[in-house]
N, C-alpha and C positions, 0 to 999 in steps of 0.2 A: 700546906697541903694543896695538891692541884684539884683539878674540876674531877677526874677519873679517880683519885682516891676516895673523894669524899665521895662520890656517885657510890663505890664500891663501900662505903659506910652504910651509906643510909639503906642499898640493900640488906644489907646482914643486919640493920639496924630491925627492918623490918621482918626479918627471920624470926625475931623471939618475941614479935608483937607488943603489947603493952600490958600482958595476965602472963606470960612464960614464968616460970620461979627458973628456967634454968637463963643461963646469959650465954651458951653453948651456939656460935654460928660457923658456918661451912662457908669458908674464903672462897673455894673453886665454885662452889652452886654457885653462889653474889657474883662471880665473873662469869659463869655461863649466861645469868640471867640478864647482863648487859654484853652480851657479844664480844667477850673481851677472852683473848687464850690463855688461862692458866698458866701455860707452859713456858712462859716468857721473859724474858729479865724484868723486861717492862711491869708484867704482875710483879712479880719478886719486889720491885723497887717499892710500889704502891703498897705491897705488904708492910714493909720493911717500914716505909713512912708511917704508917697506923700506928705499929707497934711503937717505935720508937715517940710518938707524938703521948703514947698513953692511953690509945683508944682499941686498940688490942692487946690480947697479950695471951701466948700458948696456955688451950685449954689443961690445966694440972686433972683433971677425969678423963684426957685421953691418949694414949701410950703412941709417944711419936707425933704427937701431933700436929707439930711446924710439918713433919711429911704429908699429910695424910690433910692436911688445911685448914684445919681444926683450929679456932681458935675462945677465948672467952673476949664478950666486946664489954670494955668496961662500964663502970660511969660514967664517965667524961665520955667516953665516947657516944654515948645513949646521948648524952646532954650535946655533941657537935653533929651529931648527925639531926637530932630532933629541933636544931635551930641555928643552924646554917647551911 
């Protein structure tokens, strides 16, 4: 994982705080909030890298949600963003 995925981890890591009961984060909010365009292949790739590593994965509570940037951030993911 590069320096810009994990950055874009530990944003969305910090979207559900450490009390959330949901694990429900907003991929496009976590790239606005580092200056980084959505719109990008560049995003798409770092997406792409989360999911596939195991650290995201398409929210199933919401309809289309790979569109719309919705994702669930797993465990493991909670666990590489909170200590790496």
């Amino acid at each position: 994982m590069d320096d810009k995925a994990r950055q874009l981890l530990r944003v969305m890591r910090e979207q559900i705080g450490d009390h959330s009961a949901s694990r429900t984060v907003d991929a496009e909010a976590a790239a606005n909030n580092l200056g980084m365009d959505s719109g990008t292949r560049d995003f798409d790739r770092h997406l792409h890298d989360l999911v596939r590593a195991g650290y995201l994965e398409p929210d199933p509570n919401s309809a289309a949600s790979t569109e719309q940037r919705m994702y669930r951030i797993t465990f493991s993911g909670i666990y590489a963003a909170d200590n790496h």
